[in-house]
Each structure stands twice: as structure tokens, then as C-alpha cells.
C-alpha positions in Angstrom: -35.4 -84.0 -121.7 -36.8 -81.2 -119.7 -39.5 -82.9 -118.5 -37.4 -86.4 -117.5 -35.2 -83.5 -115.2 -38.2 -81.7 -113.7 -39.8 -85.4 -112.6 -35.9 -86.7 -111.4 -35.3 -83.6 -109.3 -39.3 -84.0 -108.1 -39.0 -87.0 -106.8 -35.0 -86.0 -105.9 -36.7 -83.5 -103.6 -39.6 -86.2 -102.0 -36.5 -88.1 -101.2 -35.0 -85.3 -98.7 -38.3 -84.6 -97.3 -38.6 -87.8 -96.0 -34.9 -88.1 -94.9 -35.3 -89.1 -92.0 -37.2 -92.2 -92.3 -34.7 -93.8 -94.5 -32.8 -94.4 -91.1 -35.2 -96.4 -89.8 -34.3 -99.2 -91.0 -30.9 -99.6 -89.0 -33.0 -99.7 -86.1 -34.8 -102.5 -87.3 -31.7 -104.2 -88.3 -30.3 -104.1 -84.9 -33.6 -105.7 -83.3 -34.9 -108.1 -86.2 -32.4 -108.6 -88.0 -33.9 -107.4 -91.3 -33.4 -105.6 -93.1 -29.5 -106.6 -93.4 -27.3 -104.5 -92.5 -25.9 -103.6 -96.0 -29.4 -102.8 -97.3 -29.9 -100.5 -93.9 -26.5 -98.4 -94.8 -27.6 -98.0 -98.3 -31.0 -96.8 -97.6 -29.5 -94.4 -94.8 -27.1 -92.8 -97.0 -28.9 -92.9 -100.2 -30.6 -89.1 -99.2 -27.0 -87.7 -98.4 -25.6 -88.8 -101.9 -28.8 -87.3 -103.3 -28.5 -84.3 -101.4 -24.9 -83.8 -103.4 -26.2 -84.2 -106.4 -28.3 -81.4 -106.3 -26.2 -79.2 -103.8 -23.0 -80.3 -103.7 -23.1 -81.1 -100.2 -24.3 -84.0 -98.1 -25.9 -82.5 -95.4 -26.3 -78.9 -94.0 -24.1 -77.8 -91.8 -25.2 -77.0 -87.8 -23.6 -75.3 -85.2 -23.5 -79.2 -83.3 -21.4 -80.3 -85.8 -18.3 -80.7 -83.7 -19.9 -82.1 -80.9 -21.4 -85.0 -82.8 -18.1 -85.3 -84.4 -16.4 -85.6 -81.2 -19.0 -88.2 -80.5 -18.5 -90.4 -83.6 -14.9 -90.3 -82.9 -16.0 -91.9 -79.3 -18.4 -94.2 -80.6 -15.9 -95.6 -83.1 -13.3 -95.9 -79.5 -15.5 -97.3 -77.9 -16.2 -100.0 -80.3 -12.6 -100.7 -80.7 -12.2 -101.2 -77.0 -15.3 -102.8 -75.9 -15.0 -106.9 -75.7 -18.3 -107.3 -76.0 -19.0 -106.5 -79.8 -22.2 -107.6 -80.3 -23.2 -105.1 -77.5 -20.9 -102.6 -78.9 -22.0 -103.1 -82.5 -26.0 -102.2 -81.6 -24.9 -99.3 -80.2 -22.9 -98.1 -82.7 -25.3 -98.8 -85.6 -28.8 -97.2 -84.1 -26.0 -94.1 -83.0 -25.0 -93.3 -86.4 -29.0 -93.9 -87.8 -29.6 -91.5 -84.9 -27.6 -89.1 -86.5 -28.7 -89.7 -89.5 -32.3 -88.4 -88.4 -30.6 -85.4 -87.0 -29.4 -84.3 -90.2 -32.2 -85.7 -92.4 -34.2 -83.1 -90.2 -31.9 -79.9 -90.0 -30.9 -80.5 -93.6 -34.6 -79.5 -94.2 -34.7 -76.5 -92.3 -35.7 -73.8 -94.9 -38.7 -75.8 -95.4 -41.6 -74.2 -95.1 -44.7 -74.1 -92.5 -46.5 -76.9 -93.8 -43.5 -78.9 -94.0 -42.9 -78.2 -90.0 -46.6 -78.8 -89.3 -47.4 -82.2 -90.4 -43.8 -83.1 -88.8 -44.6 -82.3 -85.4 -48.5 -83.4 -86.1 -46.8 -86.8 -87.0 -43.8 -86.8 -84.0 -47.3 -86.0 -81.4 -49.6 -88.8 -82.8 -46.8 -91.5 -82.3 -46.5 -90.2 -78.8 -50.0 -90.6 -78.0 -49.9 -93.7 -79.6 -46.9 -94.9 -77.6 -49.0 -93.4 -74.1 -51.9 -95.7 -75.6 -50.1 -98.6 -75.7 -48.5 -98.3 -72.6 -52.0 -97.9 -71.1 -53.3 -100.6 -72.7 -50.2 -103.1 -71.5 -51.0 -102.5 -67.7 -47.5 -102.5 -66.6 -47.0 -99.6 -65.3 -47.6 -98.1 -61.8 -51.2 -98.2 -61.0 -52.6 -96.0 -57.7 -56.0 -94.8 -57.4 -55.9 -91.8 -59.4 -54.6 -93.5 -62.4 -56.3 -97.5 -62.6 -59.3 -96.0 -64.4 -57.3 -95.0 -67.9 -55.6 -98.2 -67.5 -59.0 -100.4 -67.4 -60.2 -97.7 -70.3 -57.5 -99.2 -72.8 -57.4 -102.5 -70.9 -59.7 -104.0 -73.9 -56.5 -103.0 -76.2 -55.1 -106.6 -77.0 -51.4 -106.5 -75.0 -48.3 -107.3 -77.5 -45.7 -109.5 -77.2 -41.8 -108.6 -76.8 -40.8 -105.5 -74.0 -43.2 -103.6 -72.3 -42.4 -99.8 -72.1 -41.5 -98.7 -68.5 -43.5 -95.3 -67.0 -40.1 -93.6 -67.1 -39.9 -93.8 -70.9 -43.5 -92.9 -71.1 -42.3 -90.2 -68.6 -39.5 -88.6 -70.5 -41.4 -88.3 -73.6 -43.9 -86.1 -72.0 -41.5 -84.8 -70.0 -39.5 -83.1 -72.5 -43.0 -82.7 -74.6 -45.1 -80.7 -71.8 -42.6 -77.7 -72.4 -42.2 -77.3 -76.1 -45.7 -77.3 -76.0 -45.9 -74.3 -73.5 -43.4 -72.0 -75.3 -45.1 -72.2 -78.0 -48.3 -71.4 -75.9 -47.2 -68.6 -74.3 -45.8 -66.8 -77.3 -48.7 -67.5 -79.4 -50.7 -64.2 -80.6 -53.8 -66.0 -82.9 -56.6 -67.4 -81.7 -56.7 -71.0 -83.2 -52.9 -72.1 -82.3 -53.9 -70.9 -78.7 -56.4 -72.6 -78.2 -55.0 -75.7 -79.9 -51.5 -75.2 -78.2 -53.8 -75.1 -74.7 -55.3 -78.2 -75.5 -52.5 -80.6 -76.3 -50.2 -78.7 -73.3 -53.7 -80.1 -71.0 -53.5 -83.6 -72.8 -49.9 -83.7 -72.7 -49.7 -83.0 -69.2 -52.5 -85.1 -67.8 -50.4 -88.1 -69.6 -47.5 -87.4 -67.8 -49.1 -87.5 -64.6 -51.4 -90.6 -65.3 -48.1 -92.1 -66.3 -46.9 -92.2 -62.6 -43.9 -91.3 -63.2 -41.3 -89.1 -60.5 -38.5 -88.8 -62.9 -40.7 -87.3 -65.6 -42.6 -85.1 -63.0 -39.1 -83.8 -61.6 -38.0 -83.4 -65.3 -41.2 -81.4 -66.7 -41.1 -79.2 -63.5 -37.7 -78.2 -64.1 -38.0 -77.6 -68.1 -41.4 -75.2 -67.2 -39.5 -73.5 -64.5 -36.9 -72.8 -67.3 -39.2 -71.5 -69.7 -41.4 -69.0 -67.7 -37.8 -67.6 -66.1 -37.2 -66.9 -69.8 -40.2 -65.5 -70.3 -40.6 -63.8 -67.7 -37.5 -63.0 -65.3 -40.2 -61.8 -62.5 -41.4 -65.3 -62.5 -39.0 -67.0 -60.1 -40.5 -64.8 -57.5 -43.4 -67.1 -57.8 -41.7 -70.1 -58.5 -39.7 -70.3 -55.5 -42.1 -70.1 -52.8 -44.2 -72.4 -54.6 -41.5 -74.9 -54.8 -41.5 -74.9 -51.1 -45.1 -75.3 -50.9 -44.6 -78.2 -53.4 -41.9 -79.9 -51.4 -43.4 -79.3 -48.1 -47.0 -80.8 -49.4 -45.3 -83.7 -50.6 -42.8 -84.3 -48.1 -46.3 -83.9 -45.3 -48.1 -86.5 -47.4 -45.2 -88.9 -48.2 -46.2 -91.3 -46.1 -49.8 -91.3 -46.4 -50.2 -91.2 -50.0 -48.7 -94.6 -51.5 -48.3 -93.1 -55.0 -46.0 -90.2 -53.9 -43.7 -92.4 -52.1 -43.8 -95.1 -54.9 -43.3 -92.6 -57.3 -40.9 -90.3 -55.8 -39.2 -93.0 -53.7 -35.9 -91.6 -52.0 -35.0 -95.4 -51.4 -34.7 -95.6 -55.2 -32.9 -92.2 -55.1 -30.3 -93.4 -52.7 -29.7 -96.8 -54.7 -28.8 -94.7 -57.7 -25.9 -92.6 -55.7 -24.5 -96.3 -54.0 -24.8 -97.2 -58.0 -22.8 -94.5 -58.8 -20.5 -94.3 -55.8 -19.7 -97.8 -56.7 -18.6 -97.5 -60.7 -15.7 -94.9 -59.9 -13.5 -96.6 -58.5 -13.8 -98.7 -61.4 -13.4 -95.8 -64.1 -9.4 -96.5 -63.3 -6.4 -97.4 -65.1 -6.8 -98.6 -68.7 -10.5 -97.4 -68.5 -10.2 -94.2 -67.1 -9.2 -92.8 -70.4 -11.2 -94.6 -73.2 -14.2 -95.5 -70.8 -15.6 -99.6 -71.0 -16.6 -99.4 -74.7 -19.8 -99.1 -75.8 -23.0 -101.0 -73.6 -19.9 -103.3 -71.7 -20.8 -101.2 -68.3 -22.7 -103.7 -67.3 -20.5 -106.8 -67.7 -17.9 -105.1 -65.9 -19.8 -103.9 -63.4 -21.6 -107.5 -63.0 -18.1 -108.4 -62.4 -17.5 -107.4 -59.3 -21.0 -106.1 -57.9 -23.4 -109.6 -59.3 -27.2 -108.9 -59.7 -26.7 -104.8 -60.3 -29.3 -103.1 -63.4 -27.9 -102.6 -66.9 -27.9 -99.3 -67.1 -25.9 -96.6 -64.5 -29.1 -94.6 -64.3 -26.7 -91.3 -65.4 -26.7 -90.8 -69.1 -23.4 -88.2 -68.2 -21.7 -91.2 -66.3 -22.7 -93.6 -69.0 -21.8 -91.6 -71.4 -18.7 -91.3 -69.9 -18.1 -95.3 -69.1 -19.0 -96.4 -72.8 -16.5 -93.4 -74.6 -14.1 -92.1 -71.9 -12.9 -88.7 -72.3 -14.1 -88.8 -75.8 -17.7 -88.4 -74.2 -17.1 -85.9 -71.6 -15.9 -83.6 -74.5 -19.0 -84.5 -76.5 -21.1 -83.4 -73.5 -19.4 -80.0 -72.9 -18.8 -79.1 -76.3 -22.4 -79.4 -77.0 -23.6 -77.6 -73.5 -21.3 -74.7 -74.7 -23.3 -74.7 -78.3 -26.4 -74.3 -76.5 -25.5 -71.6 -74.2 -24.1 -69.7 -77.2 -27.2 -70.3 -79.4 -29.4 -70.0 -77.0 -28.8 -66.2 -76.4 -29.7 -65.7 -79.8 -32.6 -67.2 -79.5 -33.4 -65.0 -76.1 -32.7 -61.7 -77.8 -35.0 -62.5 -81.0 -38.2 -60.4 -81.5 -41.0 -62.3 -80.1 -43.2 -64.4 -81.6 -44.3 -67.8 -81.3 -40.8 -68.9 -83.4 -39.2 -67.8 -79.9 -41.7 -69.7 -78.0 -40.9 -72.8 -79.5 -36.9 -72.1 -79.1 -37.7 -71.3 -75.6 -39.7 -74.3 -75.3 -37.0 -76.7 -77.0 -35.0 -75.3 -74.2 -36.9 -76.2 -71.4 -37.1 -79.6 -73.3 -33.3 -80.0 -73.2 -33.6 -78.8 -69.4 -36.3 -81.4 -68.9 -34.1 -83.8 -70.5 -30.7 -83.0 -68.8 -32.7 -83.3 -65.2 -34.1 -87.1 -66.5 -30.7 -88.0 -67.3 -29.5 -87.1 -63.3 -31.4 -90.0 -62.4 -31.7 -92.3 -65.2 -31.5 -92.5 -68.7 -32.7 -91.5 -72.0 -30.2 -91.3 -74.7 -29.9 -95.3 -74.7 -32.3 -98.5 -74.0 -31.2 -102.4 -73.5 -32.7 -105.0 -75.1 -32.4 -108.4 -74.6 -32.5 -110.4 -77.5 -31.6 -114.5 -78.3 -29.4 -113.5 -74.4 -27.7 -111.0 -75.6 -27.9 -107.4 -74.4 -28.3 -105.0 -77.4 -27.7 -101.4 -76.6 -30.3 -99.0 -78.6 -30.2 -95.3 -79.0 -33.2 -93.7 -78.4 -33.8 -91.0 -81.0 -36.0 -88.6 -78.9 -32.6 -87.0 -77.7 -31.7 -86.5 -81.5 -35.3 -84.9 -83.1 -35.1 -82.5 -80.1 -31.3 -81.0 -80.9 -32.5 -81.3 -84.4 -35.5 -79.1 -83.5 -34.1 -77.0 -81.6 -31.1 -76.1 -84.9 -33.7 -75.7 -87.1 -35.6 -73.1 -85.0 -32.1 -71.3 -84.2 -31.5 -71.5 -88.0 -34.7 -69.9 -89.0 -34.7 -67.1 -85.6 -34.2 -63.4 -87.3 -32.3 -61.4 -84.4 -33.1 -58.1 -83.3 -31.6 -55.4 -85.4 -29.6 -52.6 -83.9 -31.6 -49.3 -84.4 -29.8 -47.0 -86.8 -27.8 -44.0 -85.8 
């Protein structure tokens, strides 16, 4: 009897390590239809109802439990009030599996260093993966200084279905480049600094073979963040060289194609007349509850034909697919952040803080993307209809970042 326990609550406990992967398969409901959607929902509960059986609860709590509340409340508004369901429905299926990751991961936070390492060992290798497939595709933006790594992966066989754009392949190296540095600068052995050093070089030559502005801008902005936070001293380097950045580029704009192609200020301006133009619509009955979920797009299309699917604002967006119910997500969670952040600041450091610090400038990073364009949620056209995907990067970095902040030890007051 002993023995049938031990091997239930073994394989009980291989379960909840790999709780997050049982989501997966609401993603691939959503785009192949299979599995169905029952057999999804069953397979991305089935850890939380083994999680209560052995602790009584179904998930750990976080401190971004409100705001992800506030945000299923929207989600489930913004179903109800969106006419297109089919849209609606996508989004509100890969949401909730998103979640689900964010819990299967901060539900495991007491696990210990090994459990951590292979994680973010596994999350790097299916980046590089995705940068070699992109590379291989030859779709993205190709200048001088980048055709060669294209023609070096050119023998990769292309695949069918969507291409991945250099922004996407921009933001996850964008937010990636600074984790990777926190943890660098704080690190005190040998071996992880010199490994740290040698992915933060790989990461960041990917992210500037990928030719994309919006990743440069967001990167930038996330390291700026981070070596503030290190060192306070540092923005008296940072802001002349920011001027010597912007004059270089602004000096060579015109004679180097990929900075204007890249960085284009026509692109800029189309997002603001994008913008400028969806307010006025944000009126009435929708100035409350938003469009529902992914119908932006039909209603924009409405009035202003032949306009992208997406408002290139994931705060707008966010606002136009839940109404108010989304503007309270957003500041709810910015105030969770700035409260568990200075925890994070004051902790004794150690490479634990780097890679809170580091998560930080990866939520900067991500925040500056999501000015310009988006990357909580992807369209995807399928038998002509849109399908609106969330995009779990957003997720496993909040989850991250809670389980450092769960596992930071704070400075202790000396005794008197």
C-alpha cells in the first residue's frame, strides 16, 4: 500500500513539473483543430486538480493575482460583446491556456536550481530555434550586413503556413538580451560569467541580424533600465551616449538603407494616424466595454477599408478588445510591479537580483515594443477567418519574474 502511494504521489509530482506543457494543447486546438476542445480543457486543468489533491489548493497564490483576475473578467466581457465569436473565441481560449502556463510555472517556484536551469536551457533553445527558422525562411529584412546568415540557413527547407515577421523575432530578443545581462552583471563565479557573456553576445548579435527597429528601441530601453539599477551613476553615461546614438543615426539616415528601413519614421507616423483614427471610435456603447475580443479590426475596416489587423498598441488594444476592464488590468499590474520591484532593489546582491533586475528590463523592453506594435497577441488567418492568438512570451516573463520575487530574501534590519 505504501509503495502504490510513494509511485502515485511520484508520478503526482512529474505531473506539476511539467505543468505548463499541459496547456499546450489549447493552442493547438485553436489553430488545428485538434485536439478538441474538451480534451484541451481536461488536459489544462488535470495539474490544478492534482495540485489539490496533494495541497489542497489549485495553484499558488502570486501577488498578480488580481490583475489577471481583472483580466479574465474582461476577457469573459469581451466575449459576450464581441459579434464576431469565432475571433472572440480564439482569443479567449489561448488567454486562459496562457494563464494556465503562468501558474503551471509560479506554482513551481520552490523548485530547486536544477529545476530552474533546464527551464530556461529549454525556453533559450526554442528561441534559437525560432531565430533559425526565421533565417532559414528568408522573409525578413535583408541589407548588407545581414544577407550572409540568411544564405547560411538558406539550405534549411522553408515550411509551409505563416512566416514569422522580424518584429516577433525582434521582441523575443528584445526582452531576452536583458535578462541575460542582469544575470551577467551580478554573477560572482567564473563558469556562469562566462556562459552568461556568451549567450548575452549570441543573443544580441540575433537581435541585430534580425533587422528589427522595434526590437532595437525595445532592448535599448530594457539595458538602459538595468544598468540605472545597477548602477545609479550610469545614466551619466547613458545620456550623452544616447545623443551620440541619435545624432549618428539621424546623420546616416539617409545614406544607410537599413537604418531608414528599419527605423522608418514613415512607419512611425502611420502608427499615430492609426491611432488618432480609432478614438473617435472608442465612443458610446464601446467606450465602456471596448469592441470585444480581436473585432478591432472589423470595426475599424468599417469605416477606414484596407487598414492592418492589429492597432500596433498592445495598451490601446487592450483597451479596444476589454474596455475599462483592460485599462484596470494594465494599472493594477503596473502598480504590482512597482511594489515588488522595490523588494527586489533592496535584496542583498547576488546573481538572484540580477536576474530580477534583468526580468525588469525585460518587462521595460516589453512595455517600449508594445508603444509601437504588439506582443501580447498575433492574427492568424485560417479557412478566412481571423483567429486572435495570445502570445505566451508576455506570460513566462511575469511568471519569471514572481518566482524570482518569491524566492528574493530581503535585507535584514541590523539589530539594535
Amino acid at each position: 500500500m505504501k509503495k502504490a502511494s510513494a509511485i502515485l504521489r511520484f508520478l503526482a509530482d512529474i505531473i506539476l513539473l511539467l505543468q505548463p506543457v499541459f496547456a499546450a494543447p489549447l493552442f493547438f486546438t485553436v489553430l488545428m483543430d485538434a485536439p478538441p476542445l474538451w480534451v484541451g480543457l481536461i488536459l489544462g486543468v488535470f495539474p490544478l486538480a492534482v495540485r489539490y489533491g496533494l495541497n489542497r489548493n489549485f495553484f499558488k497564490q502570486t501577488p498578480f493575482d488580481i490583475p489577471i483576475l481583472i483580466l479574465i473578467i474582461g476577457l469573459i466581457v469581451g466575449y459576450l460583446v464581441a459579434e464576431n465569436k469565432n475571433t472572440a473565441s480564439s482569443a479567449l481560449i489561448t488567454t486562459l491556456a496562457s494563464v494556465l502556463i503562468y501558474y503551471g510555472i509560479t506554482s513551481n517556484h520552490r523548485r530547486g536550481k536544477s529545476y530552474w536551469s533546464v527551464f530556461t536551457s529549454i525556453i533559450f533553445l526554442i528561441f534559437i530555434s525560432i531565430a533559425g527558422w526565421f533565417f532559414s525562411q528568408g522573409t525578413g529584412r535583408v541589407f548588407v550586413f545581414n544577407e550572409w546568415i540568411f544564405r547560411l540557413f538558406g539550405a534549411i527547407p522553408n515550411t509551409t503556413g505563416p512566416n514569422l515577421h522580424q518584429h516577433g523575432l525582434g521582441i523575443l530578443f528584445g526582452v531576452s538580451v536583458p535578462v541575460i545581462l542582469g544575470a551577467w552583471l551580478y554573477a560572482r563565479q567564473k563558469v556562469p560569467f562566462i556562459l552568461l557573456g556568451c549567450l548575452f553576445l549570441l543573443s544580441t548579435t540575433i537581435l541585430v541580424f534580425a533587422a528589427s527597429g522595434g526590437g532595437w528601441l525595445a532592448a535599448l530601453a530594457g539595458v538602459y533600465g538595468i544598468l540605472i539599477a545597477w548602477k545609479t551613476r550610469a545614466v551619466y553615461y547613458l545620456i550623452p551616449f544616447t545623443g551620440i546614438l541619435t545624432g549618428m543615426a539621424l546623420v546616416f539616415y539617409d545614406k544607410l538603407a537599413w537604418i531608414s528601413k528599419s527605423l522608418s519614421i514613415g512607419s512611425i507616423i502611420s502608427r499615430f494616424d492609426l491611432w488618432v483614427k480609432t478614438i473617435p471610435l472608442i465612443s458610446g456603447q464601446h467606450g465602456f466595454l471596448g469592441f470585444g475580443l480581436g473585432n478591432w479590426s472589423e470595426v475599424f475596416d468599417s469605416h477606414y477599408p484596407f487598414y492592418p489587423t492589429h492597432l500596433h498598441n498592445d495598451f490601446l488594444q487592450l483597451y479596444a478588445d476589454m474596455g475599462i476592464f483592460g485599462l484596470m488590468a494594465i494599472l493594477a499590474g503596473v502598480v504590482v510591479l512597482v511594489t515588488t520591484g522595490k523588494k527586489i532593489l533592496s535584496s542583498p546582491n547576488n546573481m538572484v537580483k540580477g536576474i530580477g533586475i534583468g526580468l525588469m528590463g525585460s518587462i521595460i523592453a516589453g512595455a517600449v515594443f508594445s508603444l509601437f506594435d504588439v506582443a501580447l497577441y498575433g492574427y492568424y488567418i485560417k479557412n478566412d477567418v481571423y483567429l486572435y492568438i495570445s502570445i505566451p512570451l508576455f506570460w513566462i516573463c511575469i511568471a519569471a519574474y514572481t518566482v524570482v520575487y518569491k524566492n528574493i530574501k530581503t535585507v535584514q534590519p541590523p539589530e539594535l
